[in-house]
N, C-alpha and C positions, 0 to 999 in steps of 0.2 A: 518798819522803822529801824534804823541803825543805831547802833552800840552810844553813840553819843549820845540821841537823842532819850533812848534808856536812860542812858546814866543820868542826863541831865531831870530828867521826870522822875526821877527816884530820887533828888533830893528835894524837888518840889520847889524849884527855883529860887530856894533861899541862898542869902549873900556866903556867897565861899571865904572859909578861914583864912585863906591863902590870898584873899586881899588885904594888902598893907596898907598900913600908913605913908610910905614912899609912893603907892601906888596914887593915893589924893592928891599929894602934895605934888605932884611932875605934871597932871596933866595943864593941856592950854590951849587953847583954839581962838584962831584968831576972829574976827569980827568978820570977817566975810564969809568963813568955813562955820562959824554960828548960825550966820540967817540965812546959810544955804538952805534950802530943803533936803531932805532926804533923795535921791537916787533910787526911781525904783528897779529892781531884779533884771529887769529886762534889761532899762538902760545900760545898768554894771556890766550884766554879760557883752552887750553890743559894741563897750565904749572901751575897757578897762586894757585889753590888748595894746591900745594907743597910743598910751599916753604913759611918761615916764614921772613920776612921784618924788618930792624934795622930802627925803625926810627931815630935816627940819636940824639934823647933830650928823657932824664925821667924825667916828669913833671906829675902834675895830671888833667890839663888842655891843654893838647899839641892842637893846633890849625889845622881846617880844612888845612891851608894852608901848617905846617911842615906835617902833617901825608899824607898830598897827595904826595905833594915831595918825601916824603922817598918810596911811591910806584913809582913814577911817575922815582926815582933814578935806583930802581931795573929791573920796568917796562917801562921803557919808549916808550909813547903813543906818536901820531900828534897829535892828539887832547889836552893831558897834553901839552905837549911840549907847545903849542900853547898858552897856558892860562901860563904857569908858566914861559917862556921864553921871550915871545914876549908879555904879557899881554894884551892880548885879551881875553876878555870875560866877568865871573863874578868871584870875589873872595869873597865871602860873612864872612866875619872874625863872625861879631857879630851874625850871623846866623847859622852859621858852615856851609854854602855851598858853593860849586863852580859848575862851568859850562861854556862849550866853544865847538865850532864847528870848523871841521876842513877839507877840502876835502881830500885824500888820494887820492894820483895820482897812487899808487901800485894796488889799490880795486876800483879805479874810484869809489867812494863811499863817501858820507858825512859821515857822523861818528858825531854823539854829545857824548859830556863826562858829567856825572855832578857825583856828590861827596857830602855826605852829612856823619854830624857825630851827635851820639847820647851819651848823659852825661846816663851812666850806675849806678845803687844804689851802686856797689860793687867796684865802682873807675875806672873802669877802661872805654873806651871810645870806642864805636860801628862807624867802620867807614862803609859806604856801597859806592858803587862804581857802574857807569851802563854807560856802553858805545853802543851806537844806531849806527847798519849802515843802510841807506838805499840802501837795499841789491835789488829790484825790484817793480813792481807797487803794489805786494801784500804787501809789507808794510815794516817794521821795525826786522833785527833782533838785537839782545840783549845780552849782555854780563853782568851778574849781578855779582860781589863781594862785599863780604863780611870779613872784619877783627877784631880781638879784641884785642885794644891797652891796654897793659899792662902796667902802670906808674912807676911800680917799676923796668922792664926788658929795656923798653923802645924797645918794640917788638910788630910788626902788626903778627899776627896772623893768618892765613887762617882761617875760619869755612866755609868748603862748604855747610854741611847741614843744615846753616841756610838761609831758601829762602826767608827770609822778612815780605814773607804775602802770608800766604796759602789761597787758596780765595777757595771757591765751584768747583768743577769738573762741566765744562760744554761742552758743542760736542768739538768733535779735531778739528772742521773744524776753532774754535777763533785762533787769536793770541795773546799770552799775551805780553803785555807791562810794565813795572815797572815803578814809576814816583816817584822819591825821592822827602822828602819835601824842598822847597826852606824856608819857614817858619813852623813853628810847628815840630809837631814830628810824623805826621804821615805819612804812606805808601800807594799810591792807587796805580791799577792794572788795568790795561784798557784791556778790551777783546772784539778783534773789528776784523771785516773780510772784504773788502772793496765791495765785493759782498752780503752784508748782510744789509737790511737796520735798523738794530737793533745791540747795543753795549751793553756792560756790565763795571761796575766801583766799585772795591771790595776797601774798604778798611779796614785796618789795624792798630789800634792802637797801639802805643807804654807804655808798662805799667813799665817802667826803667831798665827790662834787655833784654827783648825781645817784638814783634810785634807780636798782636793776632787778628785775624780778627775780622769784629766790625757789616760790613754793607754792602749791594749791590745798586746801585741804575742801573735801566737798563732806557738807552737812545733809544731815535724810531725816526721817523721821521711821527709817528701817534697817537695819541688821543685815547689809543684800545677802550675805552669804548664808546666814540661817533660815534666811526665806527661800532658799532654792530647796527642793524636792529629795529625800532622801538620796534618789539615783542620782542625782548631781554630784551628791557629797560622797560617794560610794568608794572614789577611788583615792591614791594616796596622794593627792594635790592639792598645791597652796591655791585656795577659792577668792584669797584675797584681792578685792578689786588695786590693781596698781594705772589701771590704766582710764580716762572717760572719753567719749564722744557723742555730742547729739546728733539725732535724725529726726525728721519727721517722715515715716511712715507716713500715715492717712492723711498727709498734708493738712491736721485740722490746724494750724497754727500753733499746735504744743509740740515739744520736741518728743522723743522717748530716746532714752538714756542706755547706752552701752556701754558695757564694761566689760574690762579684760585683766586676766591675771597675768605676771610678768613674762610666761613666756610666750601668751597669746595661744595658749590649748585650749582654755578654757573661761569661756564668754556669756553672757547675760546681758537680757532685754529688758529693759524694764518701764512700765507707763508711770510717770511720776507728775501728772496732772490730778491735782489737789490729792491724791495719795497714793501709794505704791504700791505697784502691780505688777511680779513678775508675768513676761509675754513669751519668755522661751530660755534657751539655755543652751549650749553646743559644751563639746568634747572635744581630744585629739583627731577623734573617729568623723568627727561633722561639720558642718558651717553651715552660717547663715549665705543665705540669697531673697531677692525680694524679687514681690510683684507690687505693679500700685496697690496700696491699701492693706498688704498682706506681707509677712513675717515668712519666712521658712526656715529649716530646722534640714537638714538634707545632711546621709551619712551611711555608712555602714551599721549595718543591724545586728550582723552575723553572719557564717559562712552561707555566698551565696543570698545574701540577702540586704535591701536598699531600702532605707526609709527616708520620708518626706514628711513633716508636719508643717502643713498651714495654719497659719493663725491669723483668723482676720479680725484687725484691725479698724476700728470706727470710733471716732471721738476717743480716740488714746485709748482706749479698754479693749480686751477680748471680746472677741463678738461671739468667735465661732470658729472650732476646731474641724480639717479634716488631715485623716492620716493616709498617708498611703505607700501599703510594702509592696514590692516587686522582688519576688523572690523565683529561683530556679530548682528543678528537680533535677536530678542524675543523668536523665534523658535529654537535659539542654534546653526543655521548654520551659517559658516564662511565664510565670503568674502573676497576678497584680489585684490585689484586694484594697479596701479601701473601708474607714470605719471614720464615725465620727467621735466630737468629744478627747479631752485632756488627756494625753494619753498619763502624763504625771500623774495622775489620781489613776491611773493603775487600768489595766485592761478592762476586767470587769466590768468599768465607767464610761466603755465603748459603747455604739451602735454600729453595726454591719450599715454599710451603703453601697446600693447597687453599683456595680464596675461601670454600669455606661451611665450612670449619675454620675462619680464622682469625677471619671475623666471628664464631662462635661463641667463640673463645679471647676477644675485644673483650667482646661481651654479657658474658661469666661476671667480666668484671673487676668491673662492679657500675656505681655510680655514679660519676662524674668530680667532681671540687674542685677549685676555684683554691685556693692557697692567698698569701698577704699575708704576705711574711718584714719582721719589725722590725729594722732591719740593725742592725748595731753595727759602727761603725768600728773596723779595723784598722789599725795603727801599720805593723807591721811583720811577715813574717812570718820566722820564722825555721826554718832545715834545723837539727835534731838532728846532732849530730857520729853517725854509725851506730857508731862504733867504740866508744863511751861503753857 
């Protein structure tokens, strides 16, 4: 559920203080836009691109509340309806916002509406528009518009191709959310999967005629940096994640999540399907490489010495570790030992495995890939309160 819909559930849908007396006395619908029916979600989405809206006044400040009506006249919403008939909700005049929730007995569905308008350099006036159903337990879907009021036509506009706030390309498996400003003039984007225990939150400034992405900050419900292994944190570097990108590993349809500190030394794997799992972690000294299904950890160990950890990968979680050193003696011959188990929880929490096992467990991984993450900065990362 998004921040709106919180908000709007925590006051328990009572009438906002913030509706006036002005606010009664303006509105008006004509006698054909009365016996319309309602519009359902679909039609809006299918139809709304089309077609251009009289708001009904040429002013060069026409108000959140005319410019919704005159959609709300064309398109009429339960959720508009709701707020501008029976005034329920929010009408935010000095703000330019509105907002109101409404069940839909046709979609068995909630539906939140909210509306928000932005003062343009060139006069004329951005309204954007985003109606929420909750459509299932996976979450929220979204109806985003977008118009541009003209002062001198006294005309909404369609622009479909403006989507607010382009945020980073991240896995298909997010859902994006829109969250219009109740205050200010900015746009955030929540990208969140309820299976996933890590979110994403892009936002968007507004620079007077259009919305340009600005920042990310990703939310967890872990600490990455405290959750890596004393030998992670051993040496004198910033662990701090700056950088993200998804992968799927085990192709099961979840991503797992990489990170990188800002000069790209040192990196972390992490399973954040319904909760977080460090899978690995490199150095100056190593890198990752993969095989299908499988993590490696590949790097110098010490003089004359080369480690590999595999970590296989199933359904996002650790399955099953193997390590394997290749090391040389003074005479130039090579060894090659192999053990199973974490090595981070310390040798000790090893098992010896036979040399023509393990190179047989290697063979069956199949073929090796680098892979090339397109990083996306990170603003900030933030810990989930656990108690929420």
């Amino acid at each position: 559920m998004n921040l709106i819909c919180k908000e709007f559930f925590s006051r328990g849908g009572h009438k906002a203080a913030l509706l006036t007396s002005v606010f009664a006395l303006s509105l008006s619908v004509s006698p054909l836009a009365a016996a319309r029916n309602n519009v359902s979600p679909d039609t809006l989405a299918a139809e709304w691109a089309h077609v251009s809206v009289s708001a009904g006044v040429k002013k060069d400040k026409a108000t959140i509340q005319e410019l919704l009506s005159a959609f709300n006249r064309h398109w009429p919403t339960g959720v508009f309806n709701r707020l501008l008939h029976e005034e329920k909700g929010v009408m935010d005049i000095k703000n330019g916002y509105a907002e109101a929730q409404f069940h839909n007995p046709d979609t068995d569905s909630v539906e939140t509406g909210a509306a928000t308008i932005w003062r343009r350099k060139n006069g004329h006036t951005l309204l954007g528009i985003t109606i929420d159903r909750n459509i299932s337990d996976f979450g929220t879907k979204q109806i985003v518009i977008f118009y541009d009021y003209d002062p001198a036509t006294g005309t909404l506009t369609p622009d479909p191709k403006y989507n607010g706030c382009a945020v980073p390309l991240s896995h298909a498996v997010f859902r994006q959310i829109m969250e219009l400003p109740r205050q200010g003039r900015n746009i955030e984007v929540a990208e969140f999967n309820p299976k996933l225990s890590v979110s994403l939150r892009h936002t968007c400034t507004f620079d007077g005629m259009k919305h340009k992405y600005a920042s990310t900050v990703l939310e967890s419900d872990v600490d990455f940096v405290n959750s890596l292994p004393a030998s992670a944190r051993e040496y004198d570097a910033d662990l701090t994640p700056r950088y993200y990108y998804f992968t799927d590993i085990d192709r099961d349809g979840f991503p797992e999540l990489w990170l990188s500190d800002l000069t790209g030394d040192y990196q972390q794997m992490f399973s954040v399907k319904e909760s977080t799992e460090l899978l690995g972690w490199n150095d100056y000294k190593t890198h990752f490489r993969f095989y299908p299904g499988v993590l490696t950890t590949s790097g110098g160990c010490g003089t004359m010495c080369f480690l590999s950890v595999y970590t296989v990968i199933k359904d996002s979680r650790a399955e099953s570790y193997l390590n394997e050193i290749t090391s040389g003696d003074f005479e130039g011959n090579e060894i090659v030992t192999y053990s199973s188990g974490n090595l981070d929880d310390g040798y000790e929490n090893t098992s010896e495995v036979e040399v023509r096992e393990g190179a047989e467990q290697v063979r069956a991984f199949g073929l090796a890939y680098d892979e090339d993450p397109e990083w996306r900065e990170v603003k900030q990362v933030v810990v989930r309160n656990r108690q929420q």
